[in-house]
Chimera marker file (.cmm) of the C-alpha trace (Angstrom):
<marker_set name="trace">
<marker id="1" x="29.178" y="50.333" z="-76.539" r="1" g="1" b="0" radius="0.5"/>
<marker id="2" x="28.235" y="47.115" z="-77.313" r="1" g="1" b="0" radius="0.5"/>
<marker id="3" x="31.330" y="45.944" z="-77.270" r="1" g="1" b="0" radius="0.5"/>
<marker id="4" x="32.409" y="47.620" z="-74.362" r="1" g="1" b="0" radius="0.5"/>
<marker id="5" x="29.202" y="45.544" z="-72.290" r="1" g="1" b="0" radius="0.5"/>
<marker id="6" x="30.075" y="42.551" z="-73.868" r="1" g="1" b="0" radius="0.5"/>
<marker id="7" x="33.623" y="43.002" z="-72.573" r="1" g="1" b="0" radius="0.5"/>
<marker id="8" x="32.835" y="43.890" z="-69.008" r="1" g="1" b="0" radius="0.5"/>
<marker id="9" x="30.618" y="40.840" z="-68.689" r="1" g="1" b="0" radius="0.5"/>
<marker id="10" x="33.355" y="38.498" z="-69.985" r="1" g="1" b="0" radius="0.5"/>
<marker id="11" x="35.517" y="39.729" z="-67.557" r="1" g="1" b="0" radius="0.5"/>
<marker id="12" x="33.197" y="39.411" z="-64.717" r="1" g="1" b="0" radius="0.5"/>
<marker id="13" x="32.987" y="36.006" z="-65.535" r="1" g="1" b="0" radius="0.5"/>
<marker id="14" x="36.589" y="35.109" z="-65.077" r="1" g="1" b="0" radius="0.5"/>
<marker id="15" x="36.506" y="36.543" z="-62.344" r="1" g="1" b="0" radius="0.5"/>
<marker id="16" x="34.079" y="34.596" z="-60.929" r="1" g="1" b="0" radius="0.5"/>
<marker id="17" x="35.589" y="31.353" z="-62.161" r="1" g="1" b="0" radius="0.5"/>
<marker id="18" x="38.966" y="32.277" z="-60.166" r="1" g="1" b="0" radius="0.5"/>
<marker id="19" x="36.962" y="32.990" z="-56.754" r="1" g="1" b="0" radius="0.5"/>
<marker id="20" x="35.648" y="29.326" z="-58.129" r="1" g="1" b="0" radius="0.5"/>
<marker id="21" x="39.051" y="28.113" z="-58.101" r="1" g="1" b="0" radius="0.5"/>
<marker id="22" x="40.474" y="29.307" z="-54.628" r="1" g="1" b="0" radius="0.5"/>
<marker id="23" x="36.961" y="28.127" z="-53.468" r="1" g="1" b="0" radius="0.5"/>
<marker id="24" x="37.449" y="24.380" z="-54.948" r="1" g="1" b="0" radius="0.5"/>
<marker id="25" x="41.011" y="24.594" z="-53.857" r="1" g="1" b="0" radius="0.5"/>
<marker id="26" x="40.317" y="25.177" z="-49.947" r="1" g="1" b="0" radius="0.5"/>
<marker id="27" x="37.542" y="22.616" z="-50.268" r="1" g="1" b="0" radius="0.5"/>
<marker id="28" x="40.740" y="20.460" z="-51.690" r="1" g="1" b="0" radius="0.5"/>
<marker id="29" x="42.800" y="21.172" z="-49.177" r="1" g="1" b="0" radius="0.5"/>
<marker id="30" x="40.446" y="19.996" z="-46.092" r="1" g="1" b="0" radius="0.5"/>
<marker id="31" x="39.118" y="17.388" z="-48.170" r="1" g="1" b="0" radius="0.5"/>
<marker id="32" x="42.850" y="15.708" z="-48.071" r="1" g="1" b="0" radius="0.5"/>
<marker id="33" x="43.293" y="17.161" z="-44.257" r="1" g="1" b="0" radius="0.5"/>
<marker id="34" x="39.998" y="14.822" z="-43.699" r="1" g="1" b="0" radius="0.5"/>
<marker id="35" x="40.948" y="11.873" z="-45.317" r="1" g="1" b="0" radius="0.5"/>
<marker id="36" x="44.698" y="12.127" z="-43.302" r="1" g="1" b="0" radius="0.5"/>
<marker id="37" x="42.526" y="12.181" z="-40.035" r="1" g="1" b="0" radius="0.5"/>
<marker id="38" x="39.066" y="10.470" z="-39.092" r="1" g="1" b="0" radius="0.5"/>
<marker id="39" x="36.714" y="13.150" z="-38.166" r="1" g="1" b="0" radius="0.5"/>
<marker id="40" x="36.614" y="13.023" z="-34.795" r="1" g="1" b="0" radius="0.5"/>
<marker id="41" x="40.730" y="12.347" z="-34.771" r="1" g="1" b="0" radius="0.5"/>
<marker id="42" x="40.727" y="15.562" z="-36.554" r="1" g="1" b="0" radius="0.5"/>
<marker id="43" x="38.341" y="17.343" z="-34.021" r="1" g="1" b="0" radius="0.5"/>
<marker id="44" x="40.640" y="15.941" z="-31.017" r="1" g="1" b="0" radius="0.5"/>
<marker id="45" x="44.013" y="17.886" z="-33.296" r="1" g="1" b="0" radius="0.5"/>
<marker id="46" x="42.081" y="21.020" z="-33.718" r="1" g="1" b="0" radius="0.5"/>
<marker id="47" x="40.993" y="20.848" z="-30.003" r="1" g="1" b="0" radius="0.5"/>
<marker id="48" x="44.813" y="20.915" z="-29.082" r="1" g="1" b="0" radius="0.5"/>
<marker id="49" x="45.767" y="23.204" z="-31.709" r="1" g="1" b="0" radius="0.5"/>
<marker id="50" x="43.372" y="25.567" z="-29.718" r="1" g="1" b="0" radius="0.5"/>
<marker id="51" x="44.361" y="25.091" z="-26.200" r="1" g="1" b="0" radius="0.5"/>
<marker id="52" x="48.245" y="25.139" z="-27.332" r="1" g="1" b="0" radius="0.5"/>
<marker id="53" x="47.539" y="28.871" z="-28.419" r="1" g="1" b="0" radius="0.5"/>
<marker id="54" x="45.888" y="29.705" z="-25.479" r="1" g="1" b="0" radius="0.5"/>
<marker id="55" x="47.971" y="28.457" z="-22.937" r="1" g="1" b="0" radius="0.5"/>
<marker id="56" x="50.905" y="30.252" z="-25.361" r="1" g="1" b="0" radius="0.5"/>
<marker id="57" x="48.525" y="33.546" z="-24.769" r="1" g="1" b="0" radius="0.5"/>
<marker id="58" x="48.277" y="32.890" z="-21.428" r="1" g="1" b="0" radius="0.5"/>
<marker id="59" x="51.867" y="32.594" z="-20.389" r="1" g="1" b="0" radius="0.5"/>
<marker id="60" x="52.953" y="35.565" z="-22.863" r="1" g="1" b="0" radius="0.5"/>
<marker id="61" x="51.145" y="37.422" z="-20.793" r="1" g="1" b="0" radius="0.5"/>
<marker id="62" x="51.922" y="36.160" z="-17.432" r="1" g="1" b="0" radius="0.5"/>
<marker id="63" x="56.037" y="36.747" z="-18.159" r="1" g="1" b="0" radius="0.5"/>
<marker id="64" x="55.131" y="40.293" z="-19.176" r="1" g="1" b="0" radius="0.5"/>
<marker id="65" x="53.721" y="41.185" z="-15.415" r="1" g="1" b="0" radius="0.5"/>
<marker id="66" x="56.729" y="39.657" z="-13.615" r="1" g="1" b="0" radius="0.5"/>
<marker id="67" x="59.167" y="41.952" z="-12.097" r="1" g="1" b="0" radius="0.5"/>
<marker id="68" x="62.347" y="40.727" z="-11.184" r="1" g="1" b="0" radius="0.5"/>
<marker id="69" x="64.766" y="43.780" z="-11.608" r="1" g="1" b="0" radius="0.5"/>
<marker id="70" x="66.795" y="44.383" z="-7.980" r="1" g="1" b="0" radius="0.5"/>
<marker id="71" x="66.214" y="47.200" z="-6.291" r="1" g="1" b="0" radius="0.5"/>
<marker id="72" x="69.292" y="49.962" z="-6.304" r="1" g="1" b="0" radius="0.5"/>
<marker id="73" x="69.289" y="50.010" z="-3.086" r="1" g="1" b="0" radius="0.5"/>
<marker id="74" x="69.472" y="46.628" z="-2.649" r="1" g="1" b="0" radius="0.5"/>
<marker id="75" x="72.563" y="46.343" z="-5.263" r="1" g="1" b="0" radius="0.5"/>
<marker id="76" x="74.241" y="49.228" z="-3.393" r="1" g="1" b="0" radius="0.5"/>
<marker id="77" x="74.187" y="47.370" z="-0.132" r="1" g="1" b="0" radius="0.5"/>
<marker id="78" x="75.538" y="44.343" z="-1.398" r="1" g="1" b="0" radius="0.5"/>
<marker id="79" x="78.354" y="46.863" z="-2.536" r="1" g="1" b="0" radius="0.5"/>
<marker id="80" x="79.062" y="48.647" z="0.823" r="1" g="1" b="0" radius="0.5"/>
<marker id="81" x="78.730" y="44.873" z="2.324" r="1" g="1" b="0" radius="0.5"/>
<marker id="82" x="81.516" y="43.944" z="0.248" r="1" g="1" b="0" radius="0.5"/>
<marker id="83" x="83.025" y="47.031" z="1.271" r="1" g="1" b="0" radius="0.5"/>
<marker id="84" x="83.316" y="45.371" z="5.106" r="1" g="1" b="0" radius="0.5"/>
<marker id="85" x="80.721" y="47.853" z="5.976" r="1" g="1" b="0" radius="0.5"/>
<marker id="86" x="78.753" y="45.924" z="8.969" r="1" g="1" b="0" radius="0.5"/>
<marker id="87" x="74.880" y="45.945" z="8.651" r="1" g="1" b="0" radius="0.5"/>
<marker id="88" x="74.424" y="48.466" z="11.191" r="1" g="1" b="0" radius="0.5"/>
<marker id="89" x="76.321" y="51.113" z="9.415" r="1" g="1" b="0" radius="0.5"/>
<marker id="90" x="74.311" y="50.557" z="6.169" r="1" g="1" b="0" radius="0.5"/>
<marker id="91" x="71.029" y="50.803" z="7.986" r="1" g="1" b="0" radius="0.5"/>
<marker id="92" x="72.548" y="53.834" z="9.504" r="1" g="1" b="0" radius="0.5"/>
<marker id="93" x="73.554" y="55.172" z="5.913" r="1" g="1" b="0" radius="0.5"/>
<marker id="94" x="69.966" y="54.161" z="4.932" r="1" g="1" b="0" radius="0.5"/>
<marker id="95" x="68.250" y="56.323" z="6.878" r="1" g="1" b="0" radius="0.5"/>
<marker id="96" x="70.468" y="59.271" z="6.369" r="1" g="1" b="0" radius="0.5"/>
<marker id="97" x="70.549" y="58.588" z="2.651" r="1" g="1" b="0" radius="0.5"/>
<marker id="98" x="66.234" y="59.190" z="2.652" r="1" g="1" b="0" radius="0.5"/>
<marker id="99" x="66.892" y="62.143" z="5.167" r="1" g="1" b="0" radius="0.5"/>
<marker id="100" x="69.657" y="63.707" z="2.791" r="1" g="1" b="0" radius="0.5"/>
<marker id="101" x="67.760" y="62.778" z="-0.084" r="1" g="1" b="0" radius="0.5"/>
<marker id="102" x="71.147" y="60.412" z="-1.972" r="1" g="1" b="0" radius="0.5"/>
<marker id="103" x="72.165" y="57.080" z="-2.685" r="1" g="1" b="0" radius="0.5"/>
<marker id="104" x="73.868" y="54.798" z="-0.255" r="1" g="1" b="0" radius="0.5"/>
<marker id="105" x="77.049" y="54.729" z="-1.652" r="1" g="1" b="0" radius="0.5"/>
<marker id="106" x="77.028" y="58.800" z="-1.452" r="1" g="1" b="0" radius="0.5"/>
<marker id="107" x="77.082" y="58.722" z="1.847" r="1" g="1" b="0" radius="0.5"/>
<marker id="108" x="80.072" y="56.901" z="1.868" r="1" g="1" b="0" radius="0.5"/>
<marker id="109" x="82.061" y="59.954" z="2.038" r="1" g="1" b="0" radius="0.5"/>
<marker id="110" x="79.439" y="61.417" z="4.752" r="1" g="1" b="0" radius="0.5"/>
<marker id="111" x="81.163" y="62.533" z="8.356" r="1" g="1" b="0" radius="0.5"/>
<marker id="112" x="79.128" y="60.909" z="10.423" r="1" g="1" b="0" radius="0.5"/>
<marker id="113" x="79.660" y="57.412" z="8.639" r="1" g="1" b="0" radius="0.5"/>
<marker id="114" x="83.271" y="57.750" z="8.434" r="1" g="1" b="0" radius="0.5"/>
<marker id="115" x="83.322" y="58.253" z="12.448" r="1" g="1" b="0" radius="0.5"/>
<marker id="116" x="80.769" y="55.131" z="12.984" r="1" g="1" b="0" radius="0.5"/>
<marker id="117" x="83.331" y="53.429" z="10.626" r="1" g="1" b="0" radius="0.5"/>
<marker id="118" x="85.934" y="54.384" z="12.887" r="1" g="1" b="0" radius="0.5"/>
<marker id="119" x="84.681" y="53.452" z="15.613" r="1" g="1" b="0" radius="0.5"/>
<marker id="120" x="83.458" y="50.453" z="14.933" r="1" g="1" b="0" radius="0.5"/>
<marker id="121" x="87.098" y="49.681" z="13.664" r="1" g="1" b="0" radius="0.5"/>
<marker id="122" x="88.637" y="51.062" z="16.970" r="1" g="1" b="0" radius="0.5"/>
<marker id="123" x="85.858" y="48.299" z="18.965" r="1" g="1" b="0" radius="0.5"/>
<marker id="124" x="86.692" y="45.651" z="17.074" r="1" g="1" b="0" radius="0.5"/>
<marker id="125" x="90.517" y="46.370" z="16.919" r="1" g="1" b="0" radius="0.5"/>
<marker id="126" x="89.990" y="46.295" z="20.863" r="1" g="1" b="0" radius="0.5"/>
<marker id="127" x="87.586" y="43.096" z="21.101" r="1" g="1" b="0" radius="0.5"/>
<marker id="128" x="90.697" y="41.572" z="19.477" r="1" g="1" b="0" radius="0.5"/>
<marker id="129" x="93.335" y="42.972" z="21.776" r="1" g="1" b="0" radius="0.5"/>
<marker id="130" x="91.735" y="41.535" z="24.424" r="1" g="1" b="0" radius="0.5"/>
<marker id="131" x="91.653" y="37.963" z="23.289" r="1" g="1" b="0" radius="0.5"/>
<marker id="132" x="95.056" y="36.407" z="24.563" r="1" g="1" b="0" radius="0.5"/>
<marker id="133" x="97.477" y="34.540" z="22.539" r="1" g="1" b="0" radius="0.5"/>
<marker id="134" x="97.266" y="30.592" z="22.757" r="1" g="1" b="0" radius="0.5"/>
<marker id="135" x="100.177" y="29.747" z="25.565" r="1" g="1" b="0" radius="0.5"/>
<marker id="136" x="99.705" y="26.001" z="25.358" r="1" g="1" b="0" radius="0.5"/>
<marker id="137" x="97.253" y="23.789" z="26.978" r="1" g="1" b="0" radius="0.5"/>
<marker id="138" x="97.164" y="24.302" z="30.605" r="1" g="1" b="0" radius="0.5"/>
<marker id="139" x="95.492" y="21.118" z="31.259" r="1" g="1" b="0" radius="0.5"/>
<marker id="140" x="99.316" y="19.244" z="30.719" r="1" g="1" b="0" radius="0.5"/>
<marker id="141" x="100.384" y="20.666" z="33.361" r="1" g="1" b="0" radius="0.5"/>
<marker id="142" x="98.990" y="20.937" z="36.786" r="1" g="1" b="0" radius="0.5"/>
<marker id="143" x="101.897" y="22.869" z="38.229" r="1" g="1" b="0" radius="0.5"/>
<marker id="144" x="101.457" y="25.962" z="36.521" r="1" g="1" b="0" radius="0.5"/>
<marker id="145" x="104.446" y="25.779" z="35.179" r="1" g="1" b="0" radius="0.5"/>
<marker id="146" x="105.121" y="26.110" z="31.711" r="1" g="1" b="0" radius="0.5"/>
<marker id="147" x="107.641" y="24.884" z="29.156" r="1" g="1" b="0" radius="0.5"/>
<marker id="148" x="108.541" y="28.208" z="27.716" r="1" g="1" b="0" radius="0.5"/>
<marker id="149" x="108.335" y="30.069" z="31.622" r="1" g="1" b="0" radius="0.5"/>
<marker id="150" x="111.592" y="31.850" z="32.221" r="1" g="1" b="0" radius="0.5"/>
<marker id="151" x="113.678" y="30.376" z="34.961" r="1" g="1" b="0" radius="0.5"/>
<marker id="152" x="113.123" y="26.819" z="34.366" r="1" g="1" b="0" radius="0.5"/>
<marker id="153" x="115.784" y="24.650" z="35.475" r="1" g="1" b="0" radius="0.5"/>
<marker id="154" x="116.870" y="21.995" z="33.172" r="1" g="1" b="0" radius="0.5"/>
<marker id="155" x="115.869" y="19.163" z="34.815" r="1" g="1" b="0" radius="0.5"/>
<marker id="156" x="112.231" y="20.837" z="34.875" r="1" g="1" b="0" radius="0.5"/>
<marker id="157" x="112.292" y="21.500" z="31.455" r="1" g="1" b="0" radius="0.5"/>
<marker id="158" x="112.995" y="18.009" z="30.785" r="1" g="1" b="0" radius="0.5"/>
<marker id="159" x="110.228" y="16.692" z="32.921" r="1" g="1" b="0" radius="0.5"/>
<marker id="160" x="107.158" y="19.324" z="31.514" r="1" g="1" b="0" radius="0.5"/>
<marker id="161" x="108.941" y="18.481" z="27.831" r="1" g="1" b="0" radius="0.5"/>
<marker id="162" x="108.214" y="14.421" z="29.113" r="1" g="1" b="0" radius="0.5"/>
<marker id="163" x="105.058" y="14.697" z="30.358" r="1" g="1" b="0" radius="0.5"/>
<marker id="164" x="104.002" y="16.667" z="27.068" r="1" g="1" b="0" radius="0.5"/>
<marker id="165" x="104.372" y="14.084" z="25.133" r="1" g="1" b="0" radius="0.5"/>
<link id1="1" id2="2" r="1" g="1" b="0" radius="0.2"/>
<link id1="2" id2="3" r="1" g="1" b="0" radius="0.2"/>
<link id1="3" id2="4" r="1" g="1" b="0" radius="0.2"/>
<link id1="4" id2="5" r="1" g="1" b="0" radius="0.2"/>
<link id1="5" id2="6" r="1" g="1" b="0" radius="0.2"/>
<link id1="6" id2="7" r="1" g="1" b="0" radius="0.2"/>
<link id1="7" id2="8" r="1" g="1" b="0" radius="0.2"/>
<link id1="8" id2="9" r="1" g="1" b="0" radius="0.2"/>
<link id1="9" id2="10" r="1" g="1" b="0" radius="0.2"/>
<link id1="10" id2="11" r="1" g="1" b="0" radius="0.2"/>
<link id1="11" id2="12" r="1" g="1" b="0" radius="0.2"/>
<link id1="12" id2="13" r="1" g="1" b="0" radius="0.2"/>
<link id1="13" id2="14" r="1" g="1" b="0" radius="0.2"/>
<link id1="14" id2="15" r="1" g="1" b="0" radius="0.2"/>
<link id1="15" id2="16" r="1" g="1" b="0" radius="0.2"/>
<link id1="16" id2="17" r="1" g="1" b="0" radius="0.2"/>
<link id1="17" id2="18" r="1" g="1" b="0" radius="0.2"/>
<link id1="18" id2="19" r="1" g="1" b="0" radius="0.2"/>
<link id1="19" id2="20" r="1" g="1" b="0" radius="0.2"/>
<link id1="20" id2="21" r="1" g="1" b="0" radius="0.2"/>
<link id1="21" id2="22" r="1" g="1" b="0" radius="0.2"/>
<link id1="22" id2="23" r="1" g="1" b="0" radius="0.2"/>
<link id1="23" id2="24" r="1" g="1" b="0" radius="0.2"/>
<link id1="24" id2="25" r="1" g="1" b="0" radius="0.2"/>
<link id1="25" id2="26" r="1" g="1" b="0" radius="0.2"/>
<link id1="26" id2="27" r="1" g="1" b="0" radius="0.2"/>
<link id1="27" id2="28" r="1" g="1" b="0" radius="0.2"/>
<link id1="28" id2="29" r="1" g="1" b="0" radius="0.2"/>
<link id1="29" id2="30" r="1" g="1" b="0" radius="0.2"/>
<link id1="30" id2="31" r="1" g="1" b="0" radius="0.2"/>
<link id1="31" id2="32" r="1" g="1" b="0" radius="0.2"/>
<link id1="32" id2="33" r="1" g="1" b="0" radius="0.2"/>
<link id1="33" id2="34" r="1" g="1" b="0" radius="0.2"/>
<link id1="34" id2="35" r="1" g="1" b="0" radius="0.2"/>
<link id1="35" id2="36" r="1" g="1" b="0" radius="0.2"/>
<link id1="36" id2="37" r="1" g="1" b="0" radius="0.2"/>
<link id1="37" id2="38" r="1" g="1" b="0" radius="0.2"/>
<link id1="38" id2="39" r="1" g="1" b="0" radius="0.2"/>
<link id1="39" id2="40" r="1" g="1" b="0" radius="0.2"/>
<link id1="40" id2="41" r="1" g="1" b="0" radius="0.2"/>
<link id1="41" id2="42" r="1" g="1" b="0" radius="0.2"/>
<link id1="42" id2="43" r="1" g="1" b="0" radius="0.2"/>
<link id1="43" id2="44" r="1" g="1" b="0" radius="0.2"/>
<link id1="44" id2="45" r="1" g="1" b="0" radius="0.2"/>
<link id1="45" id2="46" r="1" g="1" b="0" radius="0.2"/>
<link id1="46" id2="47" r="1" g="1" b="0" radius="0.2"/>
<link id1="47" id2="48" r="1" g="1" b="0" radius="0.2"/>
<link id1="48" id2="49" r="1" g="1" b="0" radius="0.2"/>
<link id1="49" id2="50" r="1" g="1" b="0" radius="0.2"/>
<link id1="50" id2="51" r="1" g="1" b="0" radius="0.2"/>
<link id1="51" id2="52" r="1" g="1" b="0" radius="0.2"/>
<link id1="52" id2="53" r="1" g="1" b="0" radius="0.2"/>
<link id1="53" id2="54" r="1" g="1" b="0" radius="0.2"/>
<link id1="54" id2="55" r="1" g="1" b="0" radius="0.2"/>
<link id1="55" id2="56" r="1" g="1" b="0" radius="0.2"/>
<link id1="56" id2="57" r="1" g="1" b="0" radius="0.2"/>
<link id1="57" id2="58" r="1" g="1" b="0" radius="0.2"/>
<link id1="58" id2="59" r="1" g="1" b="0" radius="0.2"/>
<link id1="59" id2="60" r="1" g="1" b="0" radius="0.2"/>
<link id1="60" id2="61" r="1" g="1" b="0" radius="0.2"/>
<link id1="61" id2="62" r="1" g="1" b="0" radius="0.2"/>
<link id1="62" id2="63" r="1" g="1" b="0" radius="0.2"/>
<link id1="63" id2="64" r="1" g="1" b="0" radius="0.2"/>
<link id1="64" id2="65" r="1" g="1" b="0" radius="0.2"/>
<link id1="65" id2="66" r="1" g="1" b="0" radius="0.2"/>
<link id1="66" id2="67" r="1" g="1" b="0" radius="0.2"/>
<link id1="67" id2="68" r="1" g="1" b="0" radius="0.2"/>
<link id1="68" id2="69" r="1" g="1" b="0" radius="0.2"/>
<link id1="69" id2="70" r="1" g="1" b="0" radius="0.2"/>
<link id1="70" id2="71" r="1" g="1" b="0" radius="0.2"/>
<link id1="71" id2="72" r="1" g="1" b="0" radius="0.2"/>
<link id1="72" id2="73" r="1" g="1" b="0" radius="0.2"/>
<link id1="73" id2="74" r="1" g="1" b="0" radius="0.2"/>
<link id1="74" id2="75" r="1" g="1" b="0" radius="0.2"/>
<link id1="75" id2="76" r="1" g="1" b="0" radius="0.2"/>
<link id1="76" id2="77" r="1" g="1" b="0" radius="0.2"/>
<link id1="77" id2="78" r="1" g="1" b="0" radius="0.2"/>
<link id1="78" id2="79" r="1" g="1" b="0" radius="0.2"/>
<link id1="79" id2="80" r="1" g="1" b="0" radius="0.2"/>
<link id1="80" id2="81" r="1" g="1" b="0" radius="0.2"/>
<link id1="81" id2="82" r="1" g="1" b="0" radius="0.2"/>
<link id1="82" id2="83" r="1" g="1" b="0" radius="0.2"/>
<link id1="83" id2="84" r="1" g="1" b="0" radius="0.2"/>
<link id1="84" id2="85" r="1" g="1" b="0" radius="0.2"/>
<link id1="85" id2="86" r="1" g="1" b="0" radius="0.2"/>
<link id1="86" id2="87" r="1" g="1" b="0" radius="0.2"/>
<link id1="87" id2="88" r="1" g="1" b="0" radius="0.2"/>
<link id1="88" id2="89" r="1" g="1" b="0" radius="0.2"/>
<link id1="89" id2="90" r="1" g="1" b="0" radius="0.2"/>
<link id1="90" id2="91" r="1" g="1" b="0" radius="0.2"/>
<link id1="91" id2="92" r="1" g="1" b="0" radius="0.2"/>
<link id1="92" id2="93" r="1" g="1" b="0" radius="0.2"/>
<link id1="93" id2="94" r="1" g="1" b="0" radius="0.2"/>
<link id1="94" id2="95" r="1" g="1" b="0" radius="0.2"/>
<link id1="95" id2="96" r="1" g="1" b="0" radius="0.2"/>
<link id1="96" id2="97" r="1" g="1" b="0" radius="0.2"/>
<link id1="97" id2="98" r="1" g="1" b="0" radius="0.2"/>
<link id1="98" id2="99" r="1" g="1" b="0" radius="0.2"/>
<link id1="99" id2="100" r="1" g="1" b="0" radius="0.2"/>
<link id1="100" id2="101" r="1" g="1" b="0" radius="0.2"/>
<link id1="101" id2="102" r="1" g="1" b="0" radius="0.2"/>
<link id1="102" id2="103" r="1" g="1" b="0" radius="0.2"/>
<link id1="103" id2="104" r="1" g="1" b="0" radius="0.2"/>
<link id1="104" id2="105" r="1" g="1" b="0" radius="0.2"/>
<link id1="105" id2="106" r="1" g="1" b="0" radius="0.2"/>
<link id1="106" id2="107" r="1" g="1" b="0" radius="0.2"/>
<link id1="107" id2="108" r="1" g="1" b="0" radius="0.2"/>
<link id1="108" id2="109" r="1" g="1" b="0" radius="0.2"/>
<link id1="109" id2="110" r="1" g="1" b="0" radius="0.2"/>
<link id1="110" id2="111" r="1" g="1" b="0" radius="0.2"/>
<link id1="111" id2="112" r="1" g="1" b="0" radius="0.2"/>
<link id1="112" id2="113" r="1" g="1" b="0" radius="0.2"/>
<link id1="113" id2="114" r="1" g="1" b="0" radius="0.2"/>
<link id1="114" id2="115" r="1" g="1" b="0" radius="0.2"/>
<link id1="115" id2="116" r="1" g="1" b="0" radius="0.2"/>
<link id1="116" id2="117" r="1" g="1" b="0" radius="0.2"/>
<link id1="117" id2="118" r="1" g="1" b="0" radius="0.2"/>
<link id1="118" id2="119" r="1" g="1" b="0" radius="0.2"/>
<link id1="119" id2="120" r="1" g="1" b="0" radius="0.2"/>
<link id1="120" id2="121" r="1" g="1" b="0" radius="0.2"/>
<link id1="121" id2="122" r="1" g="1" b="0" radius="0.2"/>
<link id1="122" id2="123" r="1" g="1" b="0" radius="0.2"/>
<link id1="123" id2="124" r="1" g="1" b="0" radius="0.2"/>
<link id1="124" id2="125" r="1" g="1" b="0" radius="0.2"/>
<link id1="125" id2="126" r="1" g="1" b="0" radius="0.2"/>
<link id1="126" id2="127" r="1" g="1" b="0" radius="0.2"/>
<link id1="127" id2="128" r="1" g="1" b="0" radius="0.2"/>
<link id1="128" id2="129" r="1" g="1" b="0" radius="0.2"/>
<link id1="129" id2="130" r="1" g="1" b="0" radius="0.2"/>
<link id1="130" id2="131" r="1" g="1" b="0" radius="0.2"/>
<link id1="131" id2="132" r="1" g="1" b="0" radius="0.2"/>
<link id1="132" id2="133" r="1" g="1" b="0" radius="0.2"/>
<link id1="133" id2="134" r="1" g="1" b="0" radius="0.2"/>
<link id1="134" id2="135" r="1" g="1" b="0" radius="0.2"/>
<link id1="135" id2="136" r="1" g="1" b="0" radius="0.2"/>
<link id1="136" id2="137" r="1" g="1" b="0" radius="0.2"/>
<link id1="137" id2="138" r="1" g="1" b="0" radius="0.2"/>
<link id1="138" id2="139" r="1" g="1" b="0" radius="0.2"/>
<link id1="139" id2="140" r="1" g="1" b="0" radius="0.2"/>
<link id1="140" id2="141" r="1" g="1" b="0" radius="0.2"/>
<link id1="141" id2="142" r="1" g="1" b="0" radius="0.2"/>
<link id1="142" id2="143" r="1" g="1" b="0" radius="0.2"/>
<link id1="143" id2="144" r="1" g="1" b="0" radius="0.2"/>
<link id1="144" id2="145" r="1" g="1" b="0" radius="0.2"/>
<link id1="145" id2="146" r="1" g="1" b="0" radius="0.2"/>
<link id1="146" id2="147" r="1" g="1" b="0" radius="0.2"/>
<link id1="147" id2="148" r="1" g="1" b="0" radius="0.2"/>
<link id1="148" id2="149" r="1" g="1" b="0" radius="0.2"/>
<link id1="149" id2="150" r="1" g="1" b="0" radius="0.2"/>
<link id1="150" id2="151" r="1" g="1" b="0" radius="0.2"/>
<link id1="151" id2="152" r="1" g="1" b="0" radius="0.2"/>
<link id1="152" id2="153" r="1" g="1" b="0" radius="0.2"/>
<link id1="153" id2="154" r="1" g="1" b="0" radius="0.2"/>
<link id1="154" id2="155" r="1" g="1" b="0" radius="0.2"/>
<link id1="155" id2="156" r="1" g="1" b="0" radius="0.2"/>
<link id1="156" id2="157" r="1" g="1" b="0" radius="0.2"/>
<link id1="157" id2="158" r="1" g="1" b="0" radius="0.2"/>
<link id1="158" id2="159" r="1" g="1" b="0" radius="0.2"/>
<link id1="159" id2="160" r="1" g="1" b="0" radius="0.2"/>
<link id1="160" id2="161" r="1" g="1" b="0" radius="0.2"/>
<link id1="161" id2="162" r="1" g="1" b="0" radius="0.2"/>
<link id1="162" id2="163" r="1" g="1" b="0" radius="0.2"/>
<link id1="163" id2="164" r="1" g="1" b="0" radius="0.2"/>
<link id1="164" id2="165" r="1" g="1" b="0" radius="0.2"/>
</marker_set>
């Protein structure tokens, strides 16, 4: 037993002395971090140290409560735009898409879009008709008369193709 206590204490006391070492050796360490740096030069590092992590904090946090994802809805406009669908349609396939409870590009295939598609084709289609094809400047000639009318004589032709120029 008396062994056993003289034991035990020995062992306490290396312990001690290596709780001594890491002790001396952190005094070590700043000691040398110290003599690199003045005090207060070493103050002003620290300082930044500390606001460096903070602003680091800050921002991790910040870019967490950004949202930039793109609504589907959105991306399935673009889609239908690309489509040559005009805006009004894809309001109108908006509102019937929260009525009919889908997504926009479900209603593609609805009835009532396909006829506002037609339609809309068949106005257009007519807007166009209805714009004449370029005949030549009429400011040339004050006549009226044309180059390419039918029934020009020659020497008229020649004269409008002279004054043309």
């Amino acid at each position: 037993m008396a062994e056993q206590a003289h034991t035990e204490s020995t062992t306490t006391k290396e312990n001690s002395g290596e709780s001594k070492d890491t002790a001396q050796t952190g005094q070590t360490t700043e000691t040398t971090t110290e003599k690199m740096y003045s005090e207060k030069e070493f103050k002003q590092v620290l300082a930044r140290a500390h606001d460096a992590e903070e602003k680091l904090k800050n921002k991790a946090s910040t870019s967490d409560n950004t949202n930039t994802s793109i609504s589907e809805e959105a991306i399935d406009a673009k889609l239908l735009k690309g489509k040559g669908y005009s805006d009004a349609i894809i309001g109108e396939m908006k509102a019937l898409a929260k009525v009919r409870g889908k997504t926009l590009l479900d209603m593609e295939t609805d009835p009532i879009i396909i006829a506002l598609k037609s339609q809309e084709a068949a106005e257009t289609a007519k807007k166009q008709a209805a714009l004449r094809a370029s005949g030549g400047s009429d400011t040339a000639n004050e006549g009226g008369k044309k180059i390419n009318d039918p029934g020009l004589s020659e020497e008229d032709h020649k004269k409008l193709w002279k004054e043309q120029k």
